[in-house]
DSSP file (Angstrom, degrees, kcal/mol; ACC not computed):
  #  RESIDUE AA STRUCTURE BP1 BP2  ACC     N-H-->O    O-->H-N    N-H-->O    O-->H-N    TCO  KAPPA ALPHA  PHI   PSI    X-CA   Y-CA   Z-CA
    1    1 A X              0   0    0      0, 0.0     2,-0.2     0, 0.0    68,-0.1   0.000 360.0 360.0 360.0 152.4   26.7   16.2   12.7
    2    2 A X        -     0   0    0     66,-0.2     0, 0.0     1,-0.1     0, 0.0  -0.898 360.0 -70.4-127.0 173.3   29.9   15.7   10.4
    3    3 A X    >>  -     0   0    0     -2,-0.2     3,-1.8     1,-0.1     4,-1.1   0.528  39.9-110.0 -45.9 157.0   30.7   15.0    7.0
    4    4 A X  T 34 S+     0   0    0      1,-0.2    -1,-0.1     2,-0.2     8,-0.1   0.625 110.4  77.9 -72.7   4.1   30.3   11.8    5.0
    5    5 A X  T 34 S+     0   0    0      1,-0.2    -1,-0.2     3,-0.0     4,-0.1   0.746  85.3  56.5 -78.5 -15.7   33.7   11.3    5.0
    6    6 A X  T <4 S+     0   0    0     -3,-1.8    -1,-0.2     2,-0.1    -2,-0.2   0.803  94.4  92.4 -81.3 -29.5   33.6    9.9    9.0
    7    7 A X  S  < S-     0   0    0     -4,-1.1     2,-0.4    61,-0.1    61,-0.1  -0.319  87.1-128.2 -58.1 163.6   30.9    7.1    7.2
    8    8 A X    >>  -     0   0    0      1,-0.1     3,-1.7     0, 0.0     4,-1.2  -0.741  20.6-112.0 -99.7 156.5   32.9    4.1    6.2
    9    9 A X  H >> S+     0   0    0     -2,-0.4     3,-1.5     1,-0.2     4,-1.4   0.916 116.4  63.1 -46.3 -52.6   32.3    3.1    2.3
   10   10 A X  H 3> S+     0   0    0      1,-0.3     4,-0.7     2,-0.2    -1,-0.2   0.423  99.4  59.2 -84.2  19.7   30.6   -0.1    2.9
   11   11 A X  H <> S+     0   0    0     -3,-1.7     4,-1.5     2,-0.1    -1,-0.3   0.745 108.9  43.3 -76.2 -62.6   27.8    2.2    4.7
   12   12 A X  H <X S+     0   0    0     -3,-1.5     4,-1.8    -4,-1.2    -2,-0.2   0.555 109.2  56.0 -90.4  -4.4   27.3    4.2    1.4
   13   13 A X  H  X S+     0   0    0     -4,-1.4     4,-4.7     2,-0.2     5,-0.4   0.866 114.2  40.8 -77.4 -63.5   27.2    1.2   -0.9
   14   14 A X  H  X S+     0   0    0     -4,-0.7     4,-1.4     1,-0.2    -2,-0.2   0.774 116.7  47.3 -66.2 -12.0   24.7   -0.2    0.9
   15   15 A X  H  X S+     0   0    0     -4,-1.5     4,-2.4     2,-0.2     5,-0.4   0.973 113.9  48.9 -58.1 -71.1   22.9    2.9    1.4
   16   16 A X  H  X S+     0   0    0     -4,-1.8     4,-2.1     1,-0.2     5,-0.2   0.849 102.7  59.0 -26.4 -58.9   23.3    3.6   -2.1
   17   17 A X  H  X S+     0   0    0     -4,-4.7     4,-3.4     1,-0.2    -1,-0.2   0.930 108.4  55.3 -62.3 -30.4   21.9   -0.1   -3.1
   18   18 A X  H  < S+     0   0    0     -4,-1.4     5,-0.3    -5,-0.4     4,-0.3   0.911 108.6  40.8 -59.9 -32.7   18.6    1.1   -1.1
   19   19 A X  H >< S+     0   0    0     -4,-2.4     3,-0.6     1,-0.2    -1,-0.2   0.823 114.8  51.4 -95.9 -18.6   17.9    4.1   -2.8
   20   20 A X  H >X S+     0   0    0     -4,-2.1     4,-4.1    -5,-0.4     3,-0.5   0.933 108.6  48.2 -87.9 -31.1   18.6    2.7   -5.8
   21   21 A X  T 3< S+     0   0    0     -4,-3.4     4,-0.4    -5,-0.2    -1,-0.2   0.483 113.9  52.5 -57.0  10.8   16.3   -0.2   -5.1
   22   22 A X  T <> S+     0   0    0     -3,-0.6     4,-0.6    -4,-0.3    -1,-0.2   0.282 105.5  55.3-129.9 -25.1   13.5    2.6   -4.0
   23   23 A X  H <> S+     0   0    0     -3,-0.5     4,-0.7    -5,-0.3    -2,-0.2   0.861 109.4  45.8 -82.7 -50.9   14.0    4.4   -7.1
   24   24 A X  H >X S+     0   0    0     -4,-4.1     4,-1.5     1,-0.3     3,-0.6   0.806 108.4  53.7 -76.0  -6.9   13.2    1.2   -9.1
   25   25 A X  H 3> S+     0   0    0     -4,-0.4     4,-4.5     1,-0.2     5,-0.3   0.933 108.2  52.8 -30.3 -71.0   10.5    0.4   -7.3
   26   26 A X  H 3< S+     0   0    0     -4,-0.6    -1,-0.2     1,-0.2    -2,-0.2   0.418 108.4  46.5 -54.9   1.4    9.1    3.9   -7.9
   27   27 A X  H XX S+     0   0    0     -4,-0.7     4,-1.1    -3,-0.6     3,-0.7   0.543 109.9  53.3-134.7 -67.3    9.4    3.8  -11.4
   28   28 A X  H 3X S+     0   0    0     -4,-1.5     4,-2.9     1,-0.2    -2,-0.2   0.947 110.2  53.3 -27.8 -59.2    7.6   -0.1  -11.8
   29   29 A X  H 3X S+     0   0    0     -4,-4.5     4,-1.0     2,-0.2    17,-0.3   0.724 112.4  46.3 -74.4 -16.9    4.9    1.5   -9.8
   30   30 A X  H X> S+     0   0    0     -3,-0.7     3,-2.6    -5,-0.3     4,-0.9   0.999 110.4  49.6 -16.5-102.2    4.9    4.3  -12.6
   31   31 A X  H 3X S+     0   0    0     -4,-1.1     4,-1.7     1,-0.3    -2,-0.2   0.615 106.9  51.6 -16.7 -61.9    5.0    2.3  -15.0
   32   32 A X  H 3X S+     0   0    0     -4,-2.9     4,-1.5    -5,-0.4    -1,-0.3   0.846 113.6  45.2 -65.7 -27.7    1.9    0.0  -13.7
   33   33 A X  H << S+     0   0    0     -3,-2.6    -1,-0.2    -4,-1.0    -2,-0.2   0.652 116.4  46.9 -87.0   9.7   -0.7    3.2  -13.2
   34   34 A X  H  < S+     0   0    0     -4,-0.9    -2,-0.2    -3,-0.2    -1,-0.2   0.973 120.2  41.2-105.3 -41.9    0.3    4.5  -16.4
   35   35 A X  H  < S+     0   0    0     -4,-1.7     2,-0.3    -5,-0.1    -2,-0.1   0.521  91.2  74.4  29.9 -79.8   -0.1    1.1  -18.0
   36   36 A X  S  < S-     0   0    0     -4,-1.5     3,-0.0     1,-0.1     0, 0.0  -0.440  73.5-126.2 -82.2 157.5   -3.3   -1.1  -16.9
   37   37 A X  S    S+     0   0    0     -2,-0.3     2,-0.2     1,-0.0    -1,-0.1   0.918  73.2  43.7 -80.8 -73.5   -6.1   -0.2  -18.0
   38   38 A X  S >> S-     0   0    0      1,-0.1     4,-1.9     4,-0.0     3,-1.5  -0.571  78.8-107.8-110.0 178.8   -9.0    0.4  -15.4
   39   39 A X  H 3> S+     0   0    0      1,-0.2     4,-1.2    -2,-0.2    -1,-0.1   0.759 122.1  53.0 -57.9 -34.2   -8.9    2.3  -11.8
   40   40 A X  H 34 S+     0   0    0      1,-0.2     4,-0.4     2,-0.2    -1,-0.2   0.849 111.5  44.1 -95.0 -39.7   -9.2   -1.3  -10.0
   41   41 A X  H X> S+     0   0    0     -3,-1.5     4,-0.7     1,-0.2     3,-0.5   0.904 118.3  46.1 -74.9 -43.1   -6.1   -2.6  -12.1
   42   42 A X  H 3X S+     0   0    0     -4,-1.9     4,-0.7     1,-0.2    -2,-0.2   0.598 100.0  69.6 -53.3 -32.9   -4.1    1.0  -11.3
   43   43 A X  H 3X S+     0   0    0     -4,-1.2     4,-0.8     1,-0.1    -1,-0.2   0.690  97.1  46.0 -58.3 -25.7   -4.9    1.0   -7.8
   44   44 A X  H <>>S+     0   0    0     -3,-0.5     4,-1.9    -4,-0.4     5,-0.8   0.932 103.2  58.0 -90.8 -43.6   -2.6   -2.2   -6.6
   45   45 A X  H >X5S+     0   0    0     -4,-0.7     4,-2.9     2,-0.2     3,-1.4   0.943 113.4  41.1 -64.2 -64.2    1.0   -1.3   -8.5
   46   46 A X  H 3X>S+     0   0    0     -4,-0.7     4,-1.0     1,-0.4     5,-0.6   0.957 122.7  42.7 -65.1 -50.6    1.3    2.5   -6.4
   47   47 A X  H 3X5S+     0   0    0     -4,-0.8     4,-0.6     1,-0.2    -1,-0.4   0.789 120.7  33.6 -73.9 -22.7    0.1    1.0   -3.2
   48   48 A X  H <X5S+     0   0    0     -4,-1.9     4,-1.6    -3,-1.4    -1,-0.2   0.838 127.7  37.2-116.4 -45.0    1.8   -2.3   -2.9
   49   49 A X  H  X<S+     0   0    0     -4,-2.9     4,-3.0    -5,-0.8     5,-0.3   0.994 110.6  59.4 -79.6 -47.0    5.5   -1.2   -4.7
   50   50 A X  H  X5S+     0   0    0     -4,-1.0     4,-2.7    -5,-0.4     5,-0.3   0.920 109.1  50.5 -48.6 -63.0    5.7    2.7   -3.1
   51   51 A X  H  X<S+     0   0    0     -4,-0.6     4,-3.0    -5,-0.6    -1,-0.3   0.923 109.3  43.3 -50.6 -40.7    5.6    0.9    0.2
   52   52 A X  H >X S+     0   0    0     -4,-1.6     4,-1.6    -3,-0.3     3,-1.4   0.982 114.0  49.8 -55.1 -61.2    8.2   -1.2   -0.7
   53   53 A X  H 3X S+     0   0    0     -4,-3.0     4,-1.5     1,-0.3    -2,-0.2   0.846 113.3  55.1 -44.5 -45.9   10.1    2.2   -2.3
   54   54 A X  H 3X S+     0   0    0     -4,-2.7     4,-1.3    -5,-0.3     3,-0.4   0.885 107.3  46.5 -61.0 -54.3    9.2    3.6    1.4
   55   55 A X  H <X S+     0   0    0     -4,-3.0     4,-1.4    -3,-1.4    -1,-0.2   0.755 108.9  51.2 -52.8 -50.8   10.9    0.8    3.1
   56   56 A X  H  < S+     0   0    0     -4,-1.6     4,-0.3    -5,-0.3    -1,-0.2   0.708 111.7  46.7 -70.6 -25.8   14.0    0.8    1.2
   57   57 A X  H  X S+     0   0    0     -4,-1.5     4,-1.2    -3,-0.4    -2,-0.3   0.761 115.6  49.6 -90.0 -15.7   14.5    4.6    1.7
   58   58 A X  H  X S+     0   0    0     -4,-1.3     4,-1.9     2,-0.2    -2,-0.2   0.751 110.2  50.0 -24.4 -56.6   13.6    3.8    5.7
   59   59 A X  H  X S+     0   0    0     -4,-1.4     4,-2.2     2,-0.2    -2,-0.1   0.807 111.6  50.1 -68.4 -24.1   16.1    1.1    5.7
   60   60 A X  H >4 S+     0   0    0     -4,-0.3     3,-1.9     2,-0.2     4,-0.4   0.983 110.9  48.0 -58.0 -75.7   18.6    3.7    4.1
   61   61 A X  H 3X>S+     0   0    0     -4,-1.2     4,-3.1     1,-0.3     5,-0.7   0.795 112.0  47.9 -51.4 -45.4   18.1    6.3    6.6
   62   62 A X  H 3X5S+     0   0    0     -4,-1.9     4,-0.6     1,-0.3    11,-0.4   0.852 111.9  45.9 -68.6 -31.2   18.4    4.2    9.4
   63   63 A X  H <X5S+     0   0    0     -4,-2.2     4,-1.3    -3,-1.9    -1,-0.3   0.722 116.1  46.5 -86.5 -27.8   21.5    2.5    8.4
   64   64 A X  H  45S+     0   0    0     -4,-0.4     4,-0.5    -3,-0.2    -2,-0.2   0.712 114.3  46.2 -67.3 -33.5   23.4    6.0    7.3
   65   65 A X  H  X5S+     0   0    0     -4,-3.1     4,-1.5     2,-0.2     5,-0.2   0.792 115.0  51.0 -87.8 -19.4   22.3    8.1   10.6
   66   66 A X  H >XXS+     0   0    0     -5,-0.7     4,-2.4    -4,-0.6     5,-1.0   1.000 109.5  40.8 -70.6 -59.0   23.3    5.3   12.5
   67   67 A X  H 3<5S+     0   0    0     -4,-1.3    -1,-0.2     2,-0.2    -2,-0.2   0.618 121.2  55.4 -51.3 -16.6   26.7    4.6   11.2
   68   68 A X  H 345S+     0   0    0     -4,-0.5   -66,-0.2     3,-0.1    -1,-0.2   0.925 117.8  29.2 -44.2 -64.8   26.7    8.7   11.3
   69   69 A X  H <<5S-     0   0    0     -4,-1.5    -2,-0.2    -3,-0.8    -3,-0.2   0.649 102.5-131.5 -89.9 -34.2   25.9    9.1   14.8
   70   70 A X  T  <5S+     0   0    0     -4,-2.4     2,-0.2    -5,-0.2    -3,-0.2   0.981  86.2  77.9  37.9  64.8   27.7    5.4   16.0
   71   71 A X  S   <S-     0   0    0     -5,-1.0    -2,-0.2    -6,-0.2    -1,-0.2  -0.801  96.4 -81.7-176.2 152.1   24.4    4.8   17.8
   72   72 A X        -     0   0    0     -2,-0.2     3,-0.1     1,-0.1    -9,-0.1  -0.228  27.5-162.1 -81.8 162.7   21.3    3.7   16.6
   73   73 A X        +     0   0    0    -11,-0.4     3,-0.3     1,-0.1    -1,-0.1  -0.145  28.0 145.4-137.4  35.6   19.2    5.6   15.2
   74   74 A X    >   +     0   0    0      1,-0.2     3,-0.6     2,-0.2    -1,-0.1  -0.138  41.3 103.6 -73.5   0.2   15.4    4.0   15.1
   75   75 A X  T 3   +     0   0    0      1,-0.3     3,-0.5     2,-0.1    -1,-0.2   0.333  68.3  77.0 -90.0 -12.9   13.0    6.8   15.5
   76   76 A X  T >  S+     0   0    0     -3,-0.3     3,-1.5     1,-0.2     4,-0.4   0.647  78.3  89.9 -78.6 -32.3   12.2    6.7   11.2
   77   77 A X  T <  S+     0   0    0     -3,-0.6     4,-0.3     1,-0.2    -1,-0.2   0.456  78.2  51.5 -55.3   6.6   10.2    3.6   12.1
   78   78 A X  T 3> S+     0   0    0     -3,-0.5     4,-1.7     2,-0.1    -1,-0.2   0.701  99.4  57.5 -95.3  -4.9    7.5    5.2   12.6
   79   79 A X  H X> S+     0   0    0     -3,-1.5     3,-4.0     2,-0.2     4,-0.7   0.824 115.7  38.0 -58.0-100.0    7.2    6.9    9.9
   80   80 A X  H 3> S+     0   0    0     -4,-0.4     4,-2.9     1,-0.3     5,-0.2   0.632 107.7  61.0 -24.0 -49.2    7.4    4.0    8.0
   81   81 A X  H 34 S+     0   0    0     -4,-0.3     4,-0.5    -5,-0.3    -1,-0.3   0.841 107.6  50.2 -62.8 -21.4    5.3    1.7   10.3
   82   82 A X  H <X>S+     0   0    0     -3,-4.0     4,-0.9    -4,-1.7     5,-0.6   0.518 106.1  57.4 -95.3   8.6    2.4    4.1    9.8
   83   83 A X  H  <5S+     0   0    0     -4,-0.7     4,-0.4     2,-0.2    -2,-0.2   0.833 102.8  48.9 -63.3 -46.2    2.8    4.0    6.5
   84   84 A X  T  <5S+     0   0    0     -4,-2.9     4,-0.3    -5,-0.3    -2,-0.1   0.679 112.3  51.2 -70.0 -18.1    2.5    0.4    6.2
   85   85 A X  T  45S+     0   0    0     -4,-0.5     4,-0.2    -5,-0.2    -1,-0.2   0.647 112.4  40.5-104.9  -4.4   -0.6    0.6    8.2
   86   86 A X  T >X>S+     0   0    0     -4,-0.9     3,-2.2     1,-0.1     4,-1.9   0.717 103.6  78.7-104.4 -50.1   -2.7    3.5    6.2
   87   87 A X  T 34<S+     0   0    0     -5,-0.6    -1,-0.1    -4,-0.4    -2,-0.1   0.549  98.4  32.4  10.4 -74.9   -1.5    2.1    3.0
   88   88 A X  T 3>5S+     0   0    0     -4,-0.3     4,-0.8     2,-0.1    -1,-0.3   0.418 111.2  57.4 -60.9 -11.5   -3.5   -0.3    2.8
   89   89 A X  H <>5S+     0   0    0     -3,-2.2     4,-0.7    -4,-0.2    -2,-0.2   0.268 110.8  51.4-101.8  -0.4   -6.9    0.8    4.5
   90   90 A X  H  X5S+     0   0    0     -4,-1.9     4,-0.6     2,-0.1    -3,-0.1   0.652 103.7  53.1-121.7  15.9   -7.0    3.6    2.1
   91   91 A X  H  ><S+     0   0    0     -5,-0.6     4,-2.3     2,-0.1     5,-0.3   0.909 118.7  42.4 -64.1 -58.9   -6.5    1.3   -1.1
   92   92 A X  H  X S+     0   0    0     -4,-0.8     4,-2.5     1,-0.2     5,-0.2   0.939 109.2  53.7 -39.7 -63.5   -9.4   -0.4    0.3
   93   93 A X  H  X S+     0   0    0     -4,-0.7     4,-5.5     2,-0.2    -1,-0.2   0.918 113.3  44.0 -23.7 -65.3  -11.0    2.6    1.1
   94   94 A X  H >X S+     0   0    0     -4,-0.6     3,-1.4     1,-0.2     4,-0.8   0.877 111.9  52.1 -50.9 -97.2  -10.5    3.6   -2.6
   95   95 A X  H 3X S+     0   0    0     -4,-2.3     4,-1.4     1,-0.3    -2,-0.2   0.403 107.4  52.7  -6.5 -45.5  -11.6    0.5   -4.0
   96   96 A X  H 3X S+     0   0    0     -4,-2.5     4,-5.0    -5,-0.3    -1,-0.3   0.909 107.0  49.8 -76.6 -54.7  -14.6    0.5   -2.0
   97   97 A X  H <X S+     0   0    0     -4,-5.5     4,-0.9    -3,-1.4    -2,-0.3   0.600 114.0  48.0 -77.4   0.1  -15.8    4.1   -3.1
   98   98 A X  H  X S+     0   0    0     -4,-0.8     4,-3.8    -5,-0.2    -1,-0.2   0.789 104.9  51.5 -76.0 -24.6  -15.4    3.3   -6.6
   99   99 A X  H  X S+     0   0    0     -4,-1.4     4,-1.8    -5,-0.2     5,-0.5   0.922 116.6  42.8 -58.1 -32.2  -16.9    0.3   -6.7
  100  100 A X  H  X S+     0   0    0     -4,-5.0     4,-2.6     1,-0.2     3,-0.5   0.992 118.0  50.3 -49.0 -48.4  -20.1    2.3   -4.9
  101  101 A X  H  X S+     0   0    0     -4,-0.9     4,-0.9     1,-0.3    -1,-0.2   0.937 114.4  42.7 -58.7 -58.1  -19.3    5.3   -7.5
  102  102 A X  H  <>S+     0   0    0     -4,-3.8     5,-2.9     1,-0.2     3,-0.5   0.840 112.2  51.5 -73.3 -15.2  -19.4    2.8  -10.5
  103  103 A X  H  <5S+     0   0    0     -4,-1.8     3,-0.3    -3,-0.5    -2,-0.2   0.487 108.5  55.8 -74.6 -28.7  -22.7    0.5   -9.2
  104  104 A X  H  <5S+     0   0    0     -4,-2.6    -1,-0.2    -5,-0.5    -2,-0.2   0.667 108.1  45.5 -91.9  -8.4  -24.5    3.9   -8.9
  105  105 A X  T  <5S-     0   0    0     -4,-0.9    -2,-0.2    -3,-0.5    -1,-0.2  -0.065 120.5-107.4-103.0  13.4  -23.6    4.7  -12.8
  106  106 A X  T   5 -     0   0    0     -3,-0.3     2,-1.1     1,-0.2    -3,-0.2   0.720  46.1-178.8  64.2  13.2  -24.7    1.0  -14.0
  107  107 A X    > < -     0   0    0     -5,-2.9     3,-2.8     1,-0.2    -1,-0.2  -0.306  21.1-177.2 -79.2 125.5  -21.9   -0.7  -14.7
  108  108 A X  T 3  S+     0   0    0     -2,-1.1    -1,-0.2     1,-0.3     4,-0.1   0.410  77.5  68.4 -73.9   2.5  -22.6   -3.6  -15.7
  109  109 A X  T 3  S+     0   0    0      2,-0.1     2,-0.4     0, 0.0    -1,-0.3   0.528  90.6  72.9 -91.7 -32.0  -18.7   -4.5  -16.0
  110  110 A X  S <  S-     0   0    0     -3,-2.8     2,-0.4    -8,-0.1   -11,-0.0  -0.615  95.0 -99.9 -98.0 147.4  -18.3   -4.4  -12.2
  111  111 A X        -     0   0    0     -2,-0.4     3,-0.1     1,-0.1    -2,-0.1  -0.576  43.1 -96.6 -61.9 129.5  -19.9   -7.5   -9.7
  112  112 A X        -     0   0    0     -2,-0.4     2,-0.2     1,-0.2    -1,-0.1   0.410  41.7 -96.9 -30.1 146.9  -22.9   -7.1   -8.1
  113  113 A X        -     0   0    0      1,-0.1     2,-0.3   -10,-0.0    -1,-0.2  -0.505  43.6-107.4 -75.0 141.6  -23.1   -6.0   -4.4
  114  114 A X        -     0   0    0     -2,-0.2     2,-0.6    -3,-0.1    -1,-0.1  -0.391  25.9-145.4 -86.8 153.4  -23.5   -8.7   -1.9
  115  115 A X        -     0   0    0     -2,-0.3    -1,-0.1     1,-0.1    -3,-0.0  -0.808  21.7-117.6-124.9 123.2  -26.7   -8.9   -0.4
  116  116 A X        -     0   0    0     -2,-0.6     2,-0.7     1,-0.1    -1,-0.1   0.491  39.1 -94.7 -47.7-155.6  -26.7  -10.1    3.3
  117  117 A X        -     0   0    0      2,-0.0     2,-1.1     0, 0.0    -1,-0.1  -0.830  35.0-141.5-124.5 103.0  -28.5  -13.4    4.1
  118  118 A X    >   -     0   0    0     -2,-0.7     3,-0.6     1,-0.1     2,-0.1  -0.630  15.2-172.2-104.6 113.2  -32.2  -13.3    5.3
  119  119 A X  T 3  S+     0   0    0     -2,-1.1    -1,-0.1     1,-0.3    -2,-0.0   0.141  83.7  50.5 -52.6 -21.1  -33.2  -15.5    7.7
  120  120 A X  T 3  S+     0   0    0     -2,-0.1    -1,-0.3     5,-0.0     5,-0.1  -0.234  85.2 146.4-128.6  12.1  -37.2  -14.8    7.8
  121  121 A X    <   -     0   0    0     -3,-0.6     3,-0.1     1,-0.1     4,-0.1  -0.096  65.5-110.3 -75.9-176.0  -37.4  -15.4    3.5
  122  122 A X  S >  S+     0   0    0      2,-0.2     3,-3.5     1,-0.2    -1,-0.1   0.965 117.0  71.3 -68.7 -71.4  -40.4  -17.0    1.5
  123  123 A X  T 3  S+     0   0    0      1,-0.3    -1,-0.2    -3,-0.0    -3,-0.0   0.516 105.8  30.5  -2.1 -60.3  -37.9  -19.7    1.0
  124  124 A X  T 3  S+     0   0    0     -3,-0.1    -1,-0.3     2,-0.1    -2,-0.2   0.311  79.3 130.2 -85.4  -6.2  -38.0  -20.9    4.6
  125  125 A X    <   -     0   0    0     -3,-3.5     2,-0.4    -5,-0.1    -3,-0.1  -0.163  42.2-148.8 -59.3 127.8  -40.8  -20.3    5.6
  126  126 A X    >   -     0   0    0      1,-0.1     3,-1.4    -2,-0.0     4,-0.5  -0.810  35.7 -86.3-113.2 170.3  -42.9  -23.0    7.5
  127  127 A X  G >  S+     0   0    0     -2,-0.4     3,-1.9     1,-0.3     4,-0.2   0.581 119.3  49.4  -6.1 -79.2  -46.0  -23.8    7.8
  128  128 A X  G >  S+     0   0    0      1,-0.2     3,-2.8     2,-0.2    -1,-0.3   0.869  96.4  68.1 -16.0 -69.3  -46.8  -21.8   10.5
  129  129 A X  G <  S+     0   0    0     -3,-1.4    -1,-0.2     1,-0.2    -2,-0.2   0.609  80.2  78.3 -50.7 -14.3  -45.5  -19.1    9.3
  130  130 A X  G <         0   0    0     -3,-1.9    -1,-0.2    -4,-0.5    -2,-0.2   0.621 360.0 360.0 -80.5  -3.0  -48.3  -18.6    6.1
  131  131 A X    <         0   0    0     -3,-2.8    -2,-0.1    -4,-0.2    -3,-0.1   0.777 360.0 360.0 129.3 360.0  -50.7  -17.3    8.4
């Protein structure tokens, strides 16, 4: 590889505007777990803005090794595309075993579990059916 001096300037601006958009990202999503109050409220700022932060430093890479290389240079999309996809199943994920975690300690602060639909209840029951 050579030096940054074969990139052209308007390469590293825009490079530059990514990482700095990636920083502030990263620092909002700071800011929100340190911030809200309970785990449910803490969970959403890291997961939703770090992807974004992830994206913008993706977009970076891709646009500096390319202009680098003068050929494109796409093979950091996957990173980022399986980012985007565990990201979100292990917010859920989270989400899920604390609500179990807090429903098994009694808090009465969290909503109730939902309780399937049963087909065969008292409720419905005909005639027949008493017997």
């Amino acid at each position: 590889m050579s030096t940054s001096a074969s990139v052209p300037i308007w390469v590293e601006v825009v490079v530059a505007v990514l990482l700095l958009a990636s920083a502030v990202f990263s620092v909002v999503a700071a800011m929100g777990l340190v911030r809200l109050k309970d785990f449910f409220q803490r969970m959403h700022p890291p997961a939703l803005v770090s992807t974004w932060a992830a994206w913008c430093v993706t977009l970076a890479s891709i646009v500096y090794f390319s202009a680098l290389d003068q050929r494109p240079e796409l093979h950091v999309w996957l990173i980022i595309i399986l980012l985007s996809i565990t990201v979100p199943v292990t917010s859920i994920l989270l989400g899920r075993a604390a609500l179990f975690r807090g429903r098994q300690a009694g808090n009465k602060a969290l909503p109730p579990a939902l309780m399937p639909k049963q087909t065969g209840s008292a409720d419905n029951a005909t005639p027949d059916d008493a017997g």
